[in-house]
C-alpha positions as CSV (number, residue, x, y, z in Angstrom):
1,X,65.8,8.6,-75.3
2,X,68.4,9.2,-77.7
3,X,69.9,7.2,-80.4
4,X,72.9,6.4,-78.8
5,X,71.2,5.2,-75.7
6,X,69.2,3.1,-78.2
7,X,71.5,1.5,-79.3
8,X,73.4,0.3,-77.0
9,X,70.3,-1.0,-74.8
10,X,69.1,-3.1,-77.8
11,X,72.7,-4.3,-78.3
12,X,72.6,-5.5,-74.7
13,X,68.7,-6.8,-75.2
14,X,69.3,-8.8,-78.5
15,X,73.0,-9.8,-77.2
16,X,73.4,-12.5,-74.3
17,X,76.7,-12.2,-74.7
18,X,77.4,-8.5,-74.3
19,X,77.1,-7.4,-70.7
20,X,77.5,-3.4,-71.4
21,X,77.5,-1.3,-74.6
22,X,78.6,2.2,-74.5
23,X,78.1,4.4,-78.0
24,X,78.9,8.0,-78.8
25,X,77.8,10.0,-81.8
26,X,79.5,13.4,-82.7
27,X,77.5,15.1,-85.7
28,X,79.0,18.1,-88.2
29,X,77.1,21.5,-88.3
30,X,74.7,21.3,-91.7
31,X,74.5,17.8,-92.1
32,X,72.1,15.3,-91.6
33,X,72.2,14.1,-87.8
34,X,71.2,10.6,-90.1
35,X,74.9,11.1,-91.0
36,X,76.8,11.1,-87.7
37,X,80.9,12.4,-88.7
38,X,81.6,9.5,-85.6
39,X,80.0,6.6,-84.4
40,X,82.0,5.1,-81.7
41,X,79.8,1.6,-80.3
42,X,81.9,-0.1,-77.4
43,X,81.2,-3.5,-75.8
44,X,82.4,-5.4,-73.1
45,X,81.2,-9.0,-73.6
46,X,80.6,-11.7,-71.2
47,X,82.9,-15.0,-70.9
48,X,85.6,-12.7,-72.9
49,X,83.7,-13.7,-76.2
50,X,85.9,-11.3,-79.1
51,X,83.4,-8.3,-79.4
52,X,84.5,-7.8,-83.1
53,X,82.3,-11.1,-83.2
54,X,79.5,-8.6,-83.1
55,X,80.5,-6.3,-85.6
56,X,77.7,-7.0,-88.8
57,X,75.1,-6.6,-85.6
58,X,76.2,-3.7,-84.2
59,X,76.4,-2.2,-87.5
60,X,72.5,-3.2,-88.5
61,X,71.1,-2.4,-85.3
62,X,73.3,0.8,-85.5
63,X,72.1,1.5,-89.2
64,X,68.6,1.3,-87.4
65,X,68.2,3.4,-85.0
66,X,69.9,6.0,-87.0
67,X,67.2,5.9,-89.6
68,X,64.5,6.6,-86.8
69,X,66.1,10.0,-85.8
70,X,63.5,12.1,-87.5
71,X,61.1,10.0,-85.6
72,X,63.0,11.3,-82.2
73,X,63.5,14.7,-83.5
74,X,59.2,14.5,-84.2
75,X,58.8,13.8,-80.5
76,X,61.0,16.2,-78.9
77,X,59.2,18.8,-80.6
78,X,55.8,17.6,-79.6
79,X,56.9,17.4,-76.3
80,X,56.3,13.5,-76.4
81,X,59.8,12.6,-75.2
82,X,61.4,14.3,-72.0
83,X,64.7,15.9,-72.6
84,X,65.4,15.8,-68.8
């Protein structure tokens, strides 16, 4: 599962309010994928709740996953997470 798709499911899980997260992560050649250039995290909330309400969590549970990527890269190799 990647990061991205981490991310926004716990959004959604932790989050009543949120009804769907979308994120996207664009990463430079040579640097750490830890490090994302872009990390784009957008919510549609329910009961038209402000979503920039939500910023300081988005940003922790953001901060997060990102620091289990070596964990994910760990079990793609082992062949422990599918790809497809």
């Amino acid at each position: 599962m990647s990061s991205c798709r981490q991310i926004a499911e716990t959004l959604i899980a932790d989050l009543p309010e949120i009804a769907a997260a979308q994120c996207f992560m664009v990463s430079q050649i040579g640097s750490p994928l830890t490090n994302p250039a872009l990390l784009q995290v957008k919510l549609a909330t329910r009961d038209g709740v402000p979503a920039a309400q939500f910023a300081r969590r988005v940003d922790e549970i953001a901060t997060d996953r990102l620091a289990h990527i070596p964990e994910l890269i760990e079990g793609f190799v082992a062949g422990s997470i599918d790809v497809f």
